[in-house]
Steps between C-alpha positions, in 0.01 A plus 500: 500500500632835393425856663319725245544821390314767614353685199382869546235637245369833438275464173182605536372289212417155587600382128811639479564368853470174426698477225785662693479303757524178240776657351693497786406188581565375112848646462592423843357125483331559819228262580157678711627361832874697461290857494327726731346755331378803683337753252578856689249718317202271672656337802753578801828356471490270809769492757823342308746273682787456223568192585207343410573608158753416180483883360332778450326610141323812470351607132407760296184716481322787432606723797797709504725538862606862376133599491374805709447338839142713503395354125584138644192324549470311879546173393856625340629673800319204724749226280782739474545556881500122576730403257693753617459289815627217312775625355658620759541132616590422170798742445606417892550155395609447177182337444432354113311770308414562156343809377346562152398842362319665840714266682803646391344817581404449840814332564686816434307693612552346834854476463492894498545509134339748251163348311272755252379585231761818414679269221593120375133408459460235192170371307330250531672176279826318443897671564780396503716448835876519549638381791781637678839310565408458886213306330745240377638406813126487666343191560154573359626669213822326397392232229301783325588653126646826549164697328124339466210623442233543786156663542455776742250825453586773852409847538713558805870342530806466687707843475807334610595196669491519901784503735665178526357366225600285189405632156418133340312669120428762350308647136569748268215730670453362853922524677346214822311209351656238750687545846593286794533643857678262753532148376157411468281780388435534132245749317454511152300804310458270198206218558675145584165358447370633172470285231330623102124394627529657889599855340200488230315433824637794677511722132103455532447522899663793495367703178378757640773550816701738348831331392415550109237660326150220464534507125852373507422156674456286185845586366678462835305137477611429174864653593481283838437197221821525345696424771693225669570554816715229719680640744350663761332246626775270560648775691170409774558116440884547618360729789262260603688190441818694709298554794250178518545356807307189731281572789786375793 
């Protein structure tokens, strides 16, 4: 028997949801009883004791941290201050975390780093990543290509990478697209889980949301078809496969 992961959610959109939460478990080959899934936006995230867990995933979503605390709705600053809670036991120990898109985000952001929406913002479809040299020498990171493509779509981004932190990718128009604080902490602004079908998904859930104009959906569906993209989600396999561990 394994300990699961603990997966953190913040979609609104019970469709979308799902299939996130399949993708992690797809990519990651992570059967129903190796997840937890708490989804923030609807639920309190319960008192966590680490140790009853393998890692710590926490996804993307329509909510920004760099939002105007006052504009936040109560659900968003309800989630935000308890994984704020969390993470604070998660940086103190070195605990397994992977962060994708608001993950990276909040990570950061708790780290003291800078997170808005001044510059490095990207639309919504495939890039492609570089990684760095440290990323080479990193165990998540190290049997990767040096450039793939991945899908990400942000309107607020890392400005620079935090204070003790490794710089693991970057894109032509977004300079932090990967870090890792400590040993064990890894965010990622790209989406490790996004596959051609899950972005059409999001493309359509999120129309009218304000990442591209409505009318432009069908050709960033039919752009999204043309691609082939591998690699980021064996960079969640090798996370999850690194830090799988039995229930002692």
């Amino acid at each position: 028997m394994m300990k699961p992961f603990l997966i953190l959610q913040l979609r609104p959109e019970d469709d979308v949801a799902d299939d996130e939460l399949a993708a992690f478990q797809r990519f990651g080959d992570l059967a129903d009883k190796d997840v937890r899934r708490v989804r923030m936006e609807q639920q309190s995230i319960p008192d966590i004791d680490l140790a009853d867990y393998a890692g710590v995933i926490v996804g993307g979503g329509p909510s920004n941290v760099s939002d105007d605390p006052t504009k936040k709705s109560s659900a968003q600053l309800r989630f935000e201050a308890q994984l704020g809670t969390l993470m604070d036991k998660i940086i103190a120990t070195d605990f397994p975390f992977l962060g994708a898109c608001y993950g990276l985000g909040f990570l950061v952001q708790h780290l003291g780093g800078a997170v808005s929406q001044a510059q490095y913002s990207e639309p919504v479809g495939a890039l492609t990543v570089t990684l760095t040299a440290a990323a080479h020498d990193d165990p998540i990171t190290a049997d990767l290509p040096v450039s793939f493509r991945a899908f990400a779509g942000h309107k607020e981004a890392c400005q620079a990478v935090p204070a003790g932190a490794v710089l693991l990718a970057s894109s032509e128009t977004c300079p932090v697209h990967m870090i890792r604080y400590q040993q064990n902490l890894y965010g990622a602004q790209f989406h490790t889980e996004l596959d051609v079908e899950g972005i059409i998904l999001r493309i359509r859930a999120y129309k009218h949301a304000g990442y591209f104009p409505p009318e432009a959906a069908d050709d960033l569906i039919a752009a999204a078809r043309q691609e082939q993209i591998t690699e980021p989600g064996k960079i969640l396999k090798t996370f999850i496969d690194r830090y799988r561990q039995p229930v002692s």
